[in-house]
C-alpha positions in Angstrom: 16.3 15.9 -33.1 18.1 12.6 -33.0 21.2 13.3 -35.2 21.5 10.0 -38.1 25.0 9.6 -37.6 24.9 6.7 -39.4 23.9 8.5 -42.4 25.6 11.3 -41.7 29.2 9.2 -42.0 28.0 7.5 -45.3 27.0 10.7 -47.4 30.2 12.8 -45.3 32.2 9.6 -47.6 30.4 9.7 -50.4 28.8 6.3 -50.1 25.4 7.2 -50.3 24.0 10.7 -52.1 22.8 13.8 -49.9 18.8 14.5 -49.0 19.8 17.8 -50.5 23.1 19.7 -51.8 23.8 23.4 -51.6 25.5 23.4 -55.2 28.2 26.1 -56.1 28.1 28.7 -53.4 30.0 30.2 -51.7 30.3 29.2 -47.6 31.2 30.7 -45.1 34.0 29.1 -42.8 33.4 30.8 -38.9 36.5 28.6 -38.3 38.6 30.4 -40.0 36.9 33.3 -41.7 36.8 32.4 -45.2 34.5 32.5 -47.6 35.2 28.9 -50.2 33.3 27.8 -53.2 31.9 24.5 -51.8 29.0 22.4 -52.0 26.9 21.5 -48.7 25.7 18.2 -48.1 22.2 17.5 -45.9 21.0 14.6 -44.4 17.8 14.7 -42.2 18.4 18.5 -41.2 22.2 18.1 -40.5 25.6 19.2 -42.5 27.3 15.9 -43.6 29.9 17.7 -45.3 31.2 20.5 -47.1 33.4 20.2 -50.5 32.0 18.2 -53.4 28.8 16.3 -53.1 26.0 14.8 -54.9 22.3 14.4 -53.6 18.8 13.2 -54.1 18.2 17.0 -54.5 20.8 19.4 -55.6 20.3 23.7 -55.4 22.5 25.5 -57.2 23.3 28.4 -55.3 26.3 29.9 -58.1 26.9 33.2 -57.3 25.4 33.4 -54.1 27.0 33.8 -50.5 26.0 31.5 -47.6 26.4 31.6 -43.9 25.1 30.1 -40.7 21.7 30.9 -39.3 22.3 34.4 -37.1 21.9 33.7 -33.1 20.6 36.2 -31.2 21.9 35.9 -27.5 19.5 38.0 -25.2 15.8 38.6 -26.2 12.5 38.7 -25.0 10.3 37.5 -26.7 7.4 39.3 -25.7 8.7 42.9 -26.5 7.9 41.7 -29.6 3.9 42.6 -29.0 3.3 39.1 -31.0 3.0 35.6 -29.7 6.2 33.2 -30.0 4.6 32.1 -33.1 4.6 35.5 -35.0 8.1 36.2 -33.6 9.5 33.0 -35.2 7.9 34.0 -38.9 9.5 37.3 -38.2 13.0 36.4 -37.1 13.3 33.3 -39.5 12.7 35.9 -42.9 15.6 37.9 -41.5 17.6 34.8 -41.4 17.6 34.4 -37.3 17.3 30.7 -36.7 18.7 30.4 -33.0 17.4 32.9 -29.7 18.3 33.0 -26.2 15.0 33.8 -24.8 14.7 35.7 -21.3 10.7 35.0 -20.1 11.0 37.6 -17.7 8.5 40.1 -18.6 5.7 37.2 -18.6 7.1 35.8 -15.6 6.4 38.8 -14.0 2.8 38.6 -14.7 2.4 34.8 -15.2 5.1 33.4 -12.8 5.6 29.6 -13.8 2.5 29.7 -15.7 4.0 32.5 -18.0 7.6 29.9 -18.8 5.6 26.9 -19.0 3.5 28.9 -21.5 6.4 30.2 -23.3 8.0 26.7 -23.5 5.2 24.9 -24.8 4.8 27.7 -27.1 8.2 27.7 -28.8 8.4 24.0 -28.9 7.5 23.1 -32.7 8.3 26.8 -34.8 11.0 27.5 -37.6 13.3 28.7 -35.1 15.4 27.4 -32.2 14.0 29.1 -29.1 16.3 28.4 -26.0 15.6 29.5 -22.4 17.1 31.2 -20.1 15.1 31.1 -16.9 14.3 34.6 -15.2 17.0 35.4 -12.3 15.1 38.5 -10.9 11.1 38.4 -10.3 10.1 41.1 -9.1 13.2 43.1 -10.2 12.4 44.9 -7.1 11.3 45.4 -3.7 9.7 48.7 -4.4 7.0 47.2 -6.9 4.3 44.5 -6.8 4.7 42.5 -9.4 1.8 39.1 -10.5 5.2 36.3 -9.2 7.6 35.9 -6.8 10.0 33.3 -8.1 12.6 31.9 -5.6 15.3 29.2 -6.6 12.6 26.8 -5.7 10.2 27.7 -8.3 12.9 27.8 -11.0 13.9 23.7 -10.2 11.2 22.3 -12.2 13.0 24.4 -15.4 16.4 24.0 -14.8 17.2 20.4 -16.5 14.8 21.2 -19.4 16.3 20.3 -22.7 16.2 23.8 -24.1 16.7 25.7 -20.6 20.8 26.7 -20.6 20.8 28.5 -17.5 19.6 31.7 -15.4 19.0 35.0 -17.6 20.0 38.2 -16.5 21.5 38.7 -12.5 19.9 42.6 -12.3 20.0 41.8 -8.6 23.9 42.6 -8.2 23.3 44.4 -5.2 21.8 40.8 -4.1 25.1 39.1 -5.6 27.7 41.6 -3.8 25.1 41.4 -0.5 25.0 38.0 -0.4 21.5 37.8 -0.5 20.6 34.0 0.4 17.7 34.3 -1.9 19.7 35.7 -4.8 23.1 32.6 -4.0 19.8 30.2 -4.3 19.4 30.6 -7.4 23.2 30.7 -8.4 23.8 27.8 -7.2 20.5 26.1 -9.0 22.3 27.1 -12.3 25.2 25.2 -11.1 27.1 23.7 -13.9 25.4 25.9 -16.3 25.8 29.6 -17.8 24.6 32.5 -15.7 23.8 35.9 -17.8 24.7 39.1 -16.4 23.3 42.7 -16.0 25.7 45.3 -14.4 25.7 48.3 -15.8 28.0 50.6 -14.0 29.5 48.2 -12.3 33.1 48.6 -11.8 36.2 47.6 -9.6 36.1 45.3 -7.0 32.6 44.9 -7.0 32.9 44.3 -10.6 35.3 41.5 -9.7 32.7 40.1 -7.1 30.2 40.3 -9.2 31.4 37.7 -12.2 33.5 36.1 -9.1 30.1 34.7 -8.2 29.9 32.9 -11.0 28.2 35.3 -13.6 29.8 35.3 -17.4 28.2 38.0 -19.6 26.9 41.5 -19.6 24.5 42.9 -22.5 24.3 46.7 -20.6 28.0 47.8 -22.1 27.2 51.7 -22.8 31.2 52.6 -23.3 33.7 50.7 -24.3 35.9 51.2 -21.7 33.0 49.5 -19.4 32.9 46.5 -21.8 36.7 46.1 -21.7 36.8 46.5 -18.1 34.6 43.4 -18.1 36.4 41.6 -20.6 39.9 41.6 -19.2 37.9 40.1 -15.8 36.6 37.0 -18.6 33.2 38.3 -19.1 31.9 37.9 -22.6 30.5 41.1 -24.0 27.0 41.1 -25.9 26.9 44.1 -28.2 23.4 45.4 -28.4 21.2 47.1 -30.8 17.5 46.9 -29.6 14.2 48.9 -30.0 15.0 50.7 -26.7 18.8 50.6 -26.2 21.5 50.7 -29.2 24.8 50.3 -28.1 26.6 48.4 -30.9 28.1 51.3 -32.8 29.3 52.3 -29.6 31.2 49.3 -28.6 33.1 48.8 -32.1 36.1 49.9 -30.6 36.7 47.2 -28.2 37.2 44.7 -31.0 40.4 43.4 -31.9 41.9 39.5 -32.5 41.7 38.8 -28.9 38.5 40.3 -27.6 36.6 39.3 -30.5 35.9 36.0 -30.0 34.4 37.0 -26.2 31.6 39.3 -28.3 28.8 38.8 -29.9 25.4 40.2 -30.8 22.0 40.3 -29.2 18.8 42.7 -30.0 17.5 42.4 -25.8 13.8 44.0 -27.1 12.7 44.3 -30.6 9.5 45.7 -31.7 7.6 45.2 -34.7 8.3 48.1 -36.7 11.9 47.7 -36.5 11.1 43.5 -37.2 9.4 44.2 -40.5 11.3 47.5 -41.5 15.0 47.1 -40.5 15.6 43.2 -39.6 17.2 41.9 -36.8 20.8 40.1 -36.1 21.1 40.6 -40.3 20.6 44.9 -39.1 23.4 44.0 -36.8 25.7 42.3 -38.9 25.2 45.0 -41.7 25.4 48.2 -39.5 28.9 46.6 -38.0 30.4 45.9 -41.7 29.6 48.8 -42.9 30.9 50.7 -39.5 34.0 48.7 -40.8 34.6 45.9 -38.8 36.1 43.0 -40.7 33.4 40.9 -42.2 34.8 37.4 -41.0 34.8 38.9 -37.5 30.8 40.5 -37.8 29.4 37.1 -38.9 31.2 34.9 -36.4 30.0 37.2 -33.6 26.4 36.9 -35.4 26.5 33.0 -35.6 29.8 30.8 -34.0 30.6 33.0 -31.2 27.3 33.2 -29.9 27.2 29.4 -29.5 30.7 28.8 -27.6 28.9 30.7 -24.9 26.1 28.8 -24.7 27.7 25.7 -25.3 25.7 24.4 -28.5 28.4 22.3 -29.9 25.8 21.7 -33.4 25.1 25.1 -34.4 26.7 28.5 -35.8 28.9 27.0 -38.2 28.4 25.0 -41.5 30.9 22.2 -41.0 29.8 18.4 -40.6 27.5 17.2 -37.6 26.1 20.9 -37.6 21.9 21.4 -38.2 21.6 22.6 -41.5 20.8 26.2 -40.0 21.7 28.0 -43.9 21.1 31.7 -45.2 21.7 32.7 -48.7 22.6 36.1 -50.0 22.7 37.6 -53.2 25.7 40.0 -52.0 27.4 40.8 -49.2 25.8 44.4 -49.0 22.0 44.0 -48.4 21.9 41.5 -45.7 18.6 40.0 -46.6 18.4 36.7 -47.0 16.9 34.9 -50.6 16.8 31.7 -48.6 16.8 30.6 -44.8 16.9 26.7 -44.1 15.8 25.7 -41.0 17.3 22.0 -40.1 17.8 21.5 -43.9 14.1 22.6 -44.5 13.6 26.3 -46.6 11.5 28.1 -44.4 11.7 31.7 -46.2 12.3 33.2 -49.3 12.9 36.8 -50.2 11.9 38.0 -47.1 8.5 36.1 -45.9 8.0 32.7 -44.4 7.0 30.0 -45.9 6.0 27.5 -43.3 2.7 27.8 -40.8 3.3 27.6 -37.3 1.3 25.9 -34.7 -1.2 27.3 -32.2 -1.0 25.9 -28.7 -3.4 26.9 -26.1 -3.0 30.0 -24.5 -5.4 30.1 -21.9 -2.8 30.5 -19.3 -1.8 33.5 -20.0 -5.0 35.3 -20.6 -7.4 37.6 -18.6 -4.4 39.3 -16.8 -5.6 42.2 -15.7 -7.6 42.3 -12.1 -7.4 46.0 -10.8 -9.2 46.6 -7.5 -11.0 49.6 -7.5 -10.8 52.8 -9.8 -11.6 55.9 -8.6 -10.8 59.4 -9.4 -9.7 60.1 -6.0 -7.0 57.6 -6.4 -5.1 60.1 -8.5 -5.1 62.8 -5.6 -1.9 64.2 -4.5 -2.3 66.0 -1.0 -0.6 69.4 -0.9 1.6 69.6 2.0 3.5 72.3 0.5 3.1 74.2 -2.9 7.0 72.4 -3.7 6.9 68.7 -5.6 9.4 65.9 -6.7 8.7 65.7 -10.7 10.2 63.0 -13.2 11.5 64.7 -15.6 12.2 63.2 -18.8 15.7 62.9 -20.7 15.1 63.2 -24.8 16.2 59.5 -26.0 17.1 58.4 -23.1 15.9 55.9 -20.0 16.7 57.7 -17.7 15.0 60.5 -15.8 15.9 63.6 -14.2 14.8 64.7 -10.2 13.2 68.0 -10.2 11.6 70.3 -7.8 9.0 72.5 -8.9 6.8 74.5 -7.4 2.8 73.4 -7.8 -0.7 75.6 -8.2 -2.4 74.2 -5.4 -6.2 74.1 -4.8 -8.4 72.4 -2.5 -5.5 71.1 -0.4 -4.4 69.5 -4.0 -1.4 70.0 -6.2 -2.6 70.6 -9.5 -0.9 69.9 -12.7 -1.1 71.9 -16.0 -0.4 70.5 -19.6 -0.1 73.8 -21.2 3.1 73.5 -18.6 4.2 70.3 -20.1 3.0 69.0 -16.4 1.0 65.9 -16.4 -0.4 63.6 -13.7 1.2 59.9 -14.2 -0.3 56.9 -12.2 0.4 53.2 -11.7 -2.4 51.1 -10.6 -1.6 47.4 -9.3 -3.0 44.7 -11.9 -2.5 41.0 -10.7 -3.6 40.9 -7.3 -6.7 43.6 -7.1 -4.8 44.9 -4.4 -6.1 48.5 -5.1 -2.3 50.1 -4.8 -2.0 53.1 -7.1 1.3 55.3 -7.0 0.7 59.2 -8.3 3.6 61.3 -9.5 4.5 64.0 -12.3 5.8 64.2 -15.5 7.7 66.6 -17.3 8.7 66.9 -20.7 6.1 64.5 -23.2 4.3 67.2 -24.3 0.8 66.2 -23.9 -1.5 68.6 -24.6 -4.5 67.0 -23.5 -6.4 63.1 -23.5 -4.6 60.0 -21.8 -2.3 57.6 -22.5 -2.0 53.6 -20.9 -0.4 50.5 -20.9 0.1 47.2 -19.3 3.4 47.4 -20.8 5.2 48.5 -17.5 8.8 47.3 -16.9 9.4 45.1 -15.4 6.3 44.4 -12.9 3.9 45.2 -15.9 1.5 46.9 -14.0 -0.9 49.7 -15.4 0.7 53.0 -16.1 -1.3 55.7 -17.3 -0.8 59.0 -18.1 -2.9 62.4 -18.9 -3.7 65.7 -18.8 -7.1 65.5 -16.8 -7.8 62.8 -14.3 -11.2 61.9 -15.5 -9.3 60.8 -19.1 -6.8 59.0 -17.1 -9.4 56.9 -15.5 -11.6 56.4 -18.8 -8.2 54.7 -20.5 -7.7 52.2 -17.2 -11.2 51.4 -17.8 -10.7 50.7 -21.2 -7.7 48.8 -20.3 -9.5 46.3 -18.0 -11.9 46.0 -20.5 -10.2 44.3 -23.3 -7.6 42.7 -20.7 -4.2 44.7 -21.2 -3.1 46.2 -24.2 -2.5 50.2 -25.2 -5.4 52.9 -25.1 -5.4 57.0 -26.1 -8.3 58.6 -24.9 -9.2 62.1 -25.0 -12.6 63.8 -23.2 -13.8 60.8 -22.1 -13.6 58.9 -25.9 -11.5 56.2 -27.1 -9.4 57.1 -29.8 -7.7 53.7 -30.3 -6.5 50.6 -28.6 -4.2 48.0 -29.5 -5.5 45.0 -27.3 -2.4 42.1 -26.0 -4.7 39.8 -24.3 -1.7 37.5 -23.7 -0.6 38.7 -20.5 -1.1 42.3 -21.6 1.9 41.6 -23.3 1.3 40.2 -26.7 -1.2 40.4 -29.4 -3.2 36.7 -30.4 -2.5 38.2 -34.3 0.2 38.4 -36.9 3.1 40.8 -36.8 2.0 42.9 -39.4 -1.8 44.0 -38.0 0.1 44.9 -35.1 2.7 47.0 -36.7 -0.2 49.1 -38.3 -2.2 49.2 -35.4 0.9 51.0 -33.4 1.3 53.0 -36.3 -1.6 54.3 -36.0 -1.7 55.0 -32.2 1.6 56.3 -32.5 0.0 59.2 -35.2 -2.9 59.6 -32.6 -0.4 60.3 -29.9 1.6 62.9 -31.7 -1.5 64.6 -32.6 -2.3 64.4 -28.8 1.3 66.7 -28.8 3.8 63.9 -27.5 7.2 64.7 -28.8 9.4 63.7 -31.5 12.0 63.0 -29.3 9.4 60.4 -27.2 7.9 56.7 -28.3 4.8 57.7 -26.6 4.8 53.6 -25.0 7.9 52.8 -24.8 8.7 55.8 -22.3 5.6 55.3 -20.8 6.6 51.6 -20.3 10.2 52.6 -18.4 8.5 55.0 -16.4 7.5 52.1 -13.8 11.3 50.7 -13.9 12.8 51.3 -10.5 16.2 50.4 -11.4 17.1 53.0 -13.8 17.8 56.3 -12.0 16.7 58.8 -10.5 13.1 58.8 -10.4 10.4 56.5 -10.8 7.0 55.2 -10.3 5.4 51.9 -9.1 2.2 50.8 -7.9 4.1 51.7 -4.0 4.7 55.3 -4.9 7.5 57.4 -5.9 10.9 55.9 -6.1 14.2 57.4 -5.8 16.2 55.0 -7.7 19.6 56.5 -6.4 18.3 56.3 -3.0 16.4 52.8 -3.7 13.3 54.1 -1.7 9.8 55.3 -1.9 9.6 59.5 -1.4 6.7 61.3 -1.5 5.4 63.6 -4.2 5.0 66.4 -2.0 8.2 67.9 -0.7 7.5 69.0 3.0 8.5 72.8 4.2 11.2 70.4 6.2 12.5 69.2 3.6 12.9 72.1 1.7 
């Protein structure tokens, strides 16, 4: 958007009257964390000024609080389950007007095809949707994933408009390794920001790490990690996803210095948590209420957000600014009465008041091309009675390595859900290349039917999960059949399925048919005995992750995360 600076300096002096003035509110100032009855002049989407104006159209806003549209810094999109379409009516009615969008889990499936997709796809909504380009496809050696994206596959992004640099660096073994394919794509981003990922990471591999170039971290558990990083000039996202909420957490490490090195980002946010709690506006209210100074919680929710990124024209309602504007009734609730996208209102009271566009999506549909399925695939040979077994952590990502000793029969290591043993399975999904890793599970209380996904971090491969093989394979099969998606399935019959046909990430409909639809499947799984303490899909989906310790599974096979290598399910008497 061209800005009308011509315009713009003629309304800003009162020579010519506004497109629209914000009457009588009361605005928020990020620069220096006031709040000021003032009017707010618009002309053609942008702030002209902010004092005492007259316009065309005039609002009053008397008694109401306004601030900057909310930024979030780290998401991806497609954790949603909806397409960028459905994710921009559902961030804009919680008053988020800007995202820094990660593509990585459709690169993963789509490769290039799955940014271009997402590019075109974001171009004309409600909502600002920057890029940044995914640093790490596969995330691992250990997986297959649908891409392999090198630095020279990421060139044709790296000067578009709305691309600001290379998300996420998971790879830091890569970075401290040298890796030449890992320094490719560091130097690509050249001149623009690189996002980090390093949980853990301390000390002098810490220093190497953002020596390399590498400026933020969104993985902060404690604050002494995230203060750690900021005394090395890192800037600290504070997270509060679906999956992983830090925020609370990292309050601490906020004081007038470090403060204006933070800010917020969501990473993965799903739809019930969308339409039920909000989104940077959940943020901004669970960190006031925590406490935190108020003029501090909405400049790491807007201002902060875009120093980083360097977007000099949004985050702040001060003159040459878009007129990105949310309206409150308090400064309690959090919800906004009015969001203004580029001087337009796009929703009111919570709900959005514009239509978005459909773009083709063709791309990034019929996803799924398994080789073959067969029972037999999901045979583990019994070298010994002793096996490696994931066993689950209540609320948590990570996993724990056990050894337990297995009925065997038939030369085959038999599971038994009464146990809370169950037979987990990946099966390759991009390249028919027929791979299928088999492993245990403890601990998801299963108590009979299946459970699947294409919703497999980060490779999005087909995870499945069951009490009986013969259910196991029924749900792949359903899978394949409706292109990706989520299935139950117990004695053979489909209980329910939640089809994503885009990439076997996303649904083609609107947020809230989703949100019922996982509802429902959620019930269905707890009646199936999964545990309170478990999202039946969400664990399922970091099941496949093998770069969360200590055990995994991937379309190769067992992985030892600690180890970084594939070990079989069977532990051999020399082993033992």
């Amino acid at each position: 958007m061209m800005k009308p600076i011509n315009d713009l300096v003629s309304v800003a002096r009162g020579m010519l009257p506004a497109d629209l003035v914000l009457k009588n509110a009361k605005v928020f100032n990020g620069f220096t964390g006031e709040f000021i009855a003032q009017d707010v002049a618009i002309v053609k989407g942008w702030i002209a000024g902010v004092g005492n104006y007259t316009g065309i159209e005039e609002l009053d806003l008397a008694g109401k609080y306004i601030t900057p549209g909310f930024i979030d810094g780290h998401v991806h999109i497609e954790s949603s389950l909806v397409s960028p379409a459905e994710f921009a009516r559902a961030l804009v009615a919680c008053g988020t007007t800007t995202v820094m969008a990660d593509p990585h889990e459709i690169a993963n499936v789509a490769g290039v095809d799955g940014i271009r997709y997402i590019l075109a796809a974001s171009e004309y909504l409600p909502l600002n949707v920057y890029i940044m380009l995914p640093s790490c496809v596969p995330t691992s050696r250990l997986e297959n994933a649908g891409a392999n994206l090198a630095a020279t596959h990421l060139k044709e992004f790296i000067h578009h408009p709305r691309v600001l640099g290379l998300g996420e660096m998971m790879d830091y073994p890569g970075v401290l390794a040298q890796d030449s394919t890992v320094l490719e794509k560091i130097y690509l981003a050249d001149g623009k920001i690189i996002d980090g990922h390093s949980p853990g990471l301390t000390d002098k591999d810490l220093t190497a790490y953002i020596a390399a170039g590498i400026r933020s971290d969104h993985e902060c558990m404690k604050p002494a990690e995230a203060l750690e990083k900021l005394a090395q000039g890192m800037f600290i996202m504070l997270r509060e996803g679906s999956a992983a909420k830090n925020l609370l957490n990292l309050l601490p490490i906020l004081n007038r210095y470090t403060a204006r090195r933070c800010f917020f980002a969501t990473d993965d946010r799903h739809p019930e948590d969308l339409i039920t709690v909000g989104h940077i506006n959940y943020m901004v209210k669970l960190a006031s209420e925590a406490g935190t100074d108020l003029a501090t919680v909405l400049q790491m929710a807007t201002i902060n957000t875009a120093r980083y990124f360097h977007l000099d024209d949004v985050g702040a309602i001060a003159p040459g600014y878009h007129a990105d504007i949310l309206a409150f009734p308090d400064l309690s609730v959090w919800q906004p009465e009015l969001v203004l996208k580029d001087g337009h209102i796009v929703a009111r009271e919570g709900r959005t008041t514009v239509t978005v566009p459909k773009i083709d999506d063709t791309v990034v549909r019929d996803t799924v091309h398994l080789g073959r399925v067969e029972q037999g695939q999901l045979r583990i040979d019994a070298v010994s009675s002793w096996a490696r077994v994931i066993g689950l952590v209540p609320y948590e990502l990570i996993t724990e390595t056990l050894e337990m000793e297995m009925p065997v029969s038939d030369g085959e290591l038999r599971i038994d859900a009464a146990e809370d043993l169950l037979k987990i399975a990946v099966f390759e999904r991009h390249n028919r290349t027929g791979n299928v890793g088999v492993g245990i599970l403890k601990g998801l209380g299963l108590r009979s039917g299946a459970i699947a996904t294409t919703i497999a971090h980060d490779s999005h491969n087909l995870v499945v999960v069951g009490a009986s093989d013969e259910d196991m394979i029924a749900a792949v099969q359903e899978i394949n059949r409706v292109q990706g998606g989520i299935t139950l399935v117990r004695e053979g019959r489909v209980l329910g399925t939640l089809p994503l046909p885009l990439a076997g990430l996303m649904s083609d409909r609107n947020i809230y048919t989703v949100r019922e639809e996982l509802a429902a499947l959620q019930q269905l799984a707890r009646s199936l005995g999964v545990k309170e303490c478990y999202d039946p899909f969400m664990t399922l989906a970091f099941l496949s992750l093998p770069v969360i310790p200590s055990l995994k599974l991937t379309d190769k096979g067992l992985v030892d995360v600690n180890q970084h290598r594939i070990v079989p399910v069977c532990i051999s008497n020399e082993e033992q």
